[in-house]
N, C-alpha and C positions, 0 to 999 in steps of 0.2 A: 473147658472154661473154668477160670477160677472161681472161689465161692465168696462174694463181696461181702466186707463188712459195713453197715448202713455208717454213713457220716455221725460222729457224734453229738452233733445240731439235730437229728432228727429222734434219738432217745433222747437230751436233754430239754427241748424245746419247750415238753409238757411242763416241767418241773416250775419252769420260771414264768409261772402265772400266777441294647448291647450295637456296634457296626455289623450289619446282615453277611454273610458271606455267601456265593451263589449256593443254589440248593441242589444235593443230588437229582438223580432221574426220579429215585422211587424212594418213600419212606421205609423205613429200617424194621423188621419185623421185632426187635430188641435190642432196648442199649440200655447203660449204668453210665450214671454221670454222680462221681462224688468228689468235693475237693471242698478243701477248707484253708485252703492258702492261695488265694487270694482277696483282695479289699476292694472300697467302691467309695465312693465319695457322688456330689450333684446336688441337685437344689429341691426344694419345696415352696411351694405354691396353694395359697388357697382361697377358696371359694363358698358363695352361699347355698347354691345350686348347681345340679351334676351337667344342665346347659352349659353354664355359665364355667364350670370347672374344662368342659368338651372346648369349648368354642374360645377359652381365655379371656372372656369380660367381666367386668365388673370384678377382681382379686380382694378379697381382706387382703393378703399378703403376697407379695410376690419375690422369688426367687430367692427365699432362705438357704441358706447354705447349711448344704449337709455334712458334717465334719468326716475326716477322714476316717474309716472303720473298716474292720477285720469282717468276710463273709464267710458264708456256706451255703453250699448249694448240695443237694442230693434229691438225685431223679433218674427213675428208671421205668420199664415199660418192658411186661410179658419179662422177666425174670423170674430167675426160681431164687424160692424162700418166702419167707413173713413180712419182706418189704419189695417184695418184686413189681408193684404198680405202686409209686410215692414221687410225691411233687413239692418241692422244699427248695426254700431258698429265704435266707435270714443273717442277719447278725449273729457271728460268731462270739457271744457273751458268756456262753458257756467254762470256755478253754480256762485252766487255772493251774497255779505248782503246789494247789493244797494238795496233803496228801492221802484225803479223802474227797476227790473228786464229785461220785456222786451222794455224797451229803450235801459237800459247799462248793457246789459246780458256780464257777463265776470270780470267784475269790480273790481278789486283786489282778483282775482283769479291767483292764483300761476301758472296752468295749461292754462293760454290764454294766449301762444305764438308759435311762427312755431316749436321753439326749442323741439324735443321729441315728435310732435303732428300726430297723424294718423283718418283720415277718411272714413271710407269703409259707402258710404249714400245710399242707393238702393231703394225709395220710393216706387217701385209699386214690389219691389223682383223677377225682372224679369232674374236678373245675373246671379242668387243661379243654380246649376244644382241638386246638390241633397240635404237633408236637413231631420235632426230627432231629437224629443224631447221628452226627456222618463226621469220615474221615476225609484228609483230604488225599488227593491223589498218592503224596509217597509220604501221607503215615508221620505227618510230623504237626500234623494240625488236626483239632477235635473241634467240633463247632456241636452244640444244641440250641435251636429253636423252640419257642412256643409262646403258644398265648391261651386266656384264660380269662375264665370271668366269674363272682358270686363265690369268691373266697372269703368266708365268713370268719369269726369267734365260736365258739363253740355252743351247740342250742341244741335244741333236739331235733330239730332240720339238719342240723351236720355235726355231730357231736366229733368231728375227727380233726376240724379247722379250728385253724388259732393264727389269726391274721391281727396284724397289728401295726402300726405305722408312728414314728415320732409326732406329736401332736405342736407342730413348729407354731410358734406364734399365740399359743395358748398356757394356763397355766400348768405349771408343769406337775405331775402328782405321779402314782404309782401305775402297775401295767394297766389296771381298767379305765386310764385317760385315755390308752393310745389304742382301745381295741374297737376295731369295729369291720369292713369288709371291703375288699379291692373289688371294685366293679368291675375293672377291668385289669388286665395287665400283658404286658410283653416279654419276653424275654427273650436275649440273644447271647451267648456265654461263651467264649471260644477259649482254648489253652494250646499253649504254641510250645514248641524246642521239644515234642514228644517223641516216641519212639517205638509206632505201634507194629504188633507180630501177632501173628495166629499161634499161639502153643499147641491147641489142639487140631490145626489143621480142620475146623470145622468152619471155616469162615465168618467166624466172630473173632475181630483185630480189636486186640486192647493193649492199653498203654504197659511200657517193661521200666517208665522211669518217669518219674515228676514233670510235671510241663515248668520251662525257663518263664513263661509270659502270660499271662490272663487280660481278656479285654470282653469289652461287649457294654451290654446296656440293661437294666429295670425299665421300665415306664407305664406306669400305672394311676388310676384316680381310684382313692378310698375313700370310703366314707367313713368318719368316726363316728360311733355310737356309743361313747362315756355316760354313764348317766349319773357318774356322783361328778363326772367335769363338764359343764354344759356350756362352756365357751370353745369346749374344745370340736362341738360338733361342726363337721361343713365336708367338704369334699375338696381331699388335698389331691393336686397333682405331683408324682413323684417322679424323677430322672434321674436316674444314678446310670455313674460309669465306673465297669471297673476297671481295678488295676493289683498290684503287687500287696499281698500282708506285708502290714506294719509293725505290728504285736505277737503275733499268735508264731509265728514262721521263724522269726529270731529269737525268739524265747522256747522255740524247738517245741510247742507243745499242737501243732498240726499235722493231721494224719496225712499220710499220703495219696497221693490221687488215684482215681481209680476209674478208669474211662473204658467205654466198649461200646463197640456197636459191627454189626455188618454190613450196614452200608459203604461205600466208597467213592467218593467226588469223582467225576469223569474228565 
């Protein structure tokens, strides 16, 4: 098995403070899900109470559009190394051609601002309740599932989370408008045109080349918790779909993907 390097979104993310497919038989004793090429776009939605945010009545806002923007996702489970249990998925704001990266991580990057920006950060993946990462039958399709809930900001309840959501419809200020906690969330991530092989004949299949397609879904209600922005609090509904990097991919500054797991679709 080769030795993963964590996504770039998951060392820089401190600094800067899906459609279902059927499910295998059995969940996957370990997988690595890392990729940063591709984007997500979808709407926003908000509300006064987390009823009201559940059930869609009574909206302040409803169905902001979320602009098109560059992701990252990196997530793994039972891995070996210092990020072998990590749950991430964010805006790719990071990516820059300065050429002190991490000094001026962001640097004339289209994608480093509140506008359109989501971070689900989960260091030790203690949020996730359930979670699966499987192939599909001939190895040319990667799907992870999961949901989760009580991804926070950082406190001394979870000093490892740093959740954060665009604060649509409110005024706009710096990152502690948009911090505060996903109640809940879902996620469904697939990468397609892959081309997965066992190197080491131990029955862990990982990817030998870039996925051609990325799709799937976010869907989550956060609550903001700004306390120098206090029009920005309520409980926003988020749905994002993704799709193909816009930024990061053509300006060649995305690492490449890095998928695994042993399970296998029947």
């Amino acid at each position: 098995m080769r030795t993963y390097k964590r996504a770039s979104a998951a060392c820089l993310a401190v600094a800067f403070l899906a459609t279902t497919g059927a499910a295998p038989t059995s969940a996957p004793e370990k997988f690595i899900v890392s990729s940063e090429r591709f984007g997500y776009v979808g709407t926003v939605s908000v509300f006064n109470s987390f009823s009201d945010a559940q059930s869609g009545r009574n909206p302040r806002h409803v169905g902001i559009a979320m602009p098109q923007r560059d992701g990252s996702i990196y997530m793994s489970r039972a891995m070996e190394g210092e990020f072998g249990e990590f749950n991430a998925i964010l805006t790719n704001w990071y990516s820059t051609h300065d050429p002190d990266p991490k000094e001026n991580p962001g640097r004339g990057n289209p994608n480093n601002e509140n506008h359109g920006f989501v971070q689900m950060y989960d260091n030790n993946a203690d949020n996730w309740q359930n979670q699966k990462a499987y192939w599909s039958k001939d190895k040319q399709t990667f799907t992870i599932e999961t949901k989760g809930r009580n991804a926070s900001y950082p406190s001394v309840a979870n000093p490892g989370e740093y959740a954060r959501l665009w604060n649509a419809g409110a005024t706009q200020g710096g990152g502690e408008s948009t911090k505060g906690t996903f109640l809940t969330y879902e996620v469904v991530f697939k990468a397609t045109g892959l081309a997965g092989h066992d190197p080491d004949n131990d029955g862990f299949f990982e990817n030998s080349k870039n996925a051609t397609g990325y799709s799937g879904t976010f869907k989550a209600v956060f609550r903001n918790e700004s306390a120098n922005f206090p029009d920005s609090n309520g409980f926003y509904v988020v749905s994002l779909t993704f799709n193909g990097s816009w930024w990061a991919v053509p300006e060649g500054l995305a690492d490449d993907d890095h998928f695994g797991s042993s399970s296998v679709q029947n």
